[in-house]
N, C-alpha and C positions, 0 to 999 in steps of 0.2 A: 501447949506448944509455944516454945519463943519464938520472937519472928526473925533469925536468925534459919528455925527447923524448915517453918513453913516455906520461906521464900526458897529452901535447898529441896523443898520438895514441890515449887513449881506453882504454890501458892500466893497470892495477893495480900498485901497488906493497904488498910484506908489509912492514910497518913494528914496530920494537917499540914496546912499548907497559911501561906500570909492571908488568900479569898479564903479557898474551901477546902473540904477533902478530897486528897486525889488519892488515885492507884496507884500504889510501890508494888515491882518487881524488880527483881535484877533485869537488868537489859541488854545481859551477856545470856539469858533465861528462854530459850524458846518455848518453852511451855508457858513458861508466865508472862510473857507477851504474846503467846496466843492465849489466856486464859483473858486477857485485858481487850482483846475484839471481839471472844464472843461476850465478856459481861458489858459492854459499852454498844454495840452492835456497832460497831466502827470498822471502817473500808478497812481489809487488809492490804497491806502495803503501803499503808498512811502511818508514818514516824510518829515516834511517841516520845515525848518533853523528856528531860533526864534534873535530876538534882543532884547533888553530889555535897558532901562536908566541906570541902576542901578543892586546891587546883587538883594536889596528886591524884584526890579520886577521878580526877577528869582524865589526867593522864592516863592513870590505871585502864578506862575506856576507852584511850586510843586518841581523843582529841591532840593536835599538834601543837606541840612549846612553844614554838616559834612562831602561830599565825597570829596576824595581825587582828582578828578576832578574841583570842584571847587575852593578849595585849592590850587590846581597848578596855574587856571587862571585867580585868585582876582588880584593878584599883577601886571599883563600882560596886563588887561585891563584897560583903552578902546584900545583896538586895532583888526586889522582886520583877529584876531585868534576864530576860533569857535570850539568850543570844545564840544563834548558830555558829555552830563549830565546825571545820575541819575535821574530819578521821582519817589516821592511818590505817583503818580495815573497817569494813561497816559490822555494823551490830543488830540481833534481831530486833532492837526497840529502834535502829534505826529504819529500816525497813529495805537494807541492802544500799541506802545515798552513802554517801562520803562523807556525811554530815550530819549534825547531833543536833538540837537545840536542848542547850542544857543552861542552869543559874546554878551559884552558889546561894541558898537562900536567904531572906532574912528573919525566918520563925526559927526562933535560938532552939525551940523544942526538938524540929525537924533536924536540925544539922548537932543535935546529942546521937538521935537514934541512928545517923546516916554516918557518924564517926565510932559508934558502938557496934554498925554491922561494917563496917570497913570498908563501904563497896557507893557507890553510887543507886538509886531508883530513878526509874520511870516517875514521871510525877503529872498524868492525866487527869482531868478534873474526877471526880467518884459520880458518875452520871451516865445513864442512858444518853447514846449521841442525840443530840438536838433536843436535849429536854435542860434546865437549871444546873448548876453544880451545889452540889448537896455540902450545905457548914453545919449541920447540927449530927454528931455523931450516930445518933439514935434512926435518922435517919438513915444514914449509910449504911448502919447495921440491920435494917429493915429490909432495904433494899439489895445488900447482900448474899442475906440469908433465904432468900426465893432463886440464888442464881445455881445451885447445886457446885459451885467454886467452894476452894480451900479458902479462907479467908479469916482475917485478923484486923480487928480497927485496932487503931492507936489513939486511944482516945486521949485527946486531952482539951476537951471541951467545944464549945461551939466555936467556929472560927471566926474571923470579921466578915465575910463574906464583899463583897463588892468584885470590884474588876480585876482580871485575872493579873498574872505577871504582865509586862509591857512585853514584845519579841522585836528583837532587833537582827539585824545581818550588817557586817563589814562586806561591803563593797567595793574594791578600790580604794580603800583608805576612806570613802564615806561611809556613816552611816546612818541605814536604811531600816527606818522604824516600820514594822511589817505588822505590830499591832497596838495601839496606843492601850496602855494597862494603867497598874496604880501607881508605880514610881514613875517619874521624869526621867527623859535621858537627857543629860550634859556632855 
């Protein structure tokens, strides 16, 4: 199955990421964001992170042209800064807010596969809540394959692992570091 099929059938894919593996779904997908709470045991109605290739793919999810949000983070990405966005309509991986936290990334690997399926992912660490996020693929396929979920690693090797993306919000025109990560905001 490409993951192209699987994600149209509601399935999870483990994607790397610049730390670790995380969980891709579409996040227009109610099935595949609810497949990402019960494999993570994570509260429902707690938003889930988005990546996307590209700005259009951010548009394509509804984030707004013109906020001053994403204004700030055109020039900054690709990199491993996620920043809250504005929505024009909320999404299931938003959890029904106005608002997204989504990055364009900076694993060149990620943003082939995320311009090959056309669309934006979810991108949550690949982890039971409150336990490590999992970089070594073997892992994730281990832990996976006990969840009874449709699923598909993308493997392309162990990742760096360290600290997640940084999350940032525009505020007023400041902005407001909501979690210190690997890249620096300027």
């Amino acid at each position: 199955m490409t993951p192209a099929e699987l994600l149209a059938a509601g399935g999870v894919l483990a994607i790397p990421t610049e730390s670790s593996y995380g969980l891709g779904v579409d996040p227009r997908d109610p099935r595949g964001v609810e497949a990402i709470y019960r494999l993570k045991g994570r509260e429902r109605g707690k938003a889930l992170p988005v990546v996307a290739a590209d700005i259009a793919q951010l548009l394509a999810l509804g984030a707004l042209p013109e906020s001053a949000a994403l204004a700030w983070a055109t020039p900054r990405w690709p990199a491993a800064i996620t920043v809250v966005l504005p929505l024009s309509r909320p999404l299931p991986a938003s959890a029904g807010e106005g608002t997204l936290a989504a990055r364009i990334p900076a694993h060149e690997g990620l943003r082939e596969l995320l311009d090959e399926l056309g669309h934006g992912l979810t991108a949550t660490s690949a982890n039971p809540t409150g336990e490590p996020p999992l970089s070594d693929p073997v892992a994730v396929r281990t832990w996976l394959a006990t969840s009874g979920e449709k699923f598909l690693v993308v493997d392309q090797g162990e990742t760096a692992g360290g600290l997640p993306s940084t999350l940032v919000e525009v505020r007023d025109g400041e902005v407001v570091i909501l979690r210190k990560g690997r890249d620096e905001v300027r």
